[in-house]
C-alpha positions in Angstrom: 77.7 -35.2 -120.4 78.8 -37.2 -117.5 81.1 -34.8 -116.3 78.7 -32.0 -116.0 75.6 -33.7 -114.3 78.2 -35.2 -111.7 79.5 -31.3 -111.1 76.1 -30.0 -111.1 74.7 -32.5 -108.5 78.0 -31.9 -106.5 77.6 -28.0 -106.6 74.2 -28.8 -105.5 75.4 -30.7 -102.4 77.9 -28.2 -101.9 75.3 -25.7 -101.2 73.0 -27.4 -99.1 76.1 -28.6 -96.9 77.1 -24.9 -96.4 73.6 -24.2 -94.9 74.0 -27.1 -92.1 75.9 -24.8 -89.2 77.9 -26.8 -86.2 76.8 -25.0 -83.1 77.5 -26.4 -79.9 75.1 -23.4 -78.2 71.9 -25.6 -78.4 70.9 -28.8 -77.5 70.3 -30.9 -81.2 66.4 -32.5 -80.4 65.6 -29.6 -77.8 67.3 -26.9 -79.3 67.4 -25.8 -75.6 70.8 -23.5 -74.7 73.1 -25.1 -73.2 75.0 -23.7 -70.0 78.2 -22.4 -69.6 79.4 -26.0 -67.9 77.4 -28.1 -69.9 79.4 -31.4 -70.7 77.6 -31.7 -74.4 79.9 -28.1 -75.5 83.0 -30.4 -76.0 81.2 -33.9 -77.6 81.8 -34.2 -81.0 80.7 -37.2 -83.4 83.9 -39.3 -82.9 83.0 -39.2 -78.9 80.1 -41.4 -80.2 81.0 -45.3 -80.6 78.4 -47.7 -82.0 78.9 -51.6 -81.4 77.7 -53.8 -83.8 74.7 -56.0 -83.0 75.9 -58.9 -81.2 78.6 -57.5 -79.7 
């Protein structure tokens, strides 16, 4: 019984994470294109480092 609610909750995940598209084309808040030289086309989430408080 285990097995199948843990599958069904992960096919469920699986589906809504297929919807989320990575596009560097718009801005994320804005959603304003960016420009052909736009710095923010070759950021990714590991460019992004987040001290800890106190720090």
């Amino acid at each position: 019984m285990l097995n199948k609610s843990l599958a069904a909750v992960l096919m469920i995940a699986a589906v809504f994470l297929s919807a989320c598209e990575k596009s560097n084309e718009t801005y994320p808040v804005s959603g304003e294109q960016c420009g052909p030289k736009d710095p923010v086309q070759t950021l990714d989430a590991d460019d992004c480092d987040i001290l800890p408080a106190g720090v």
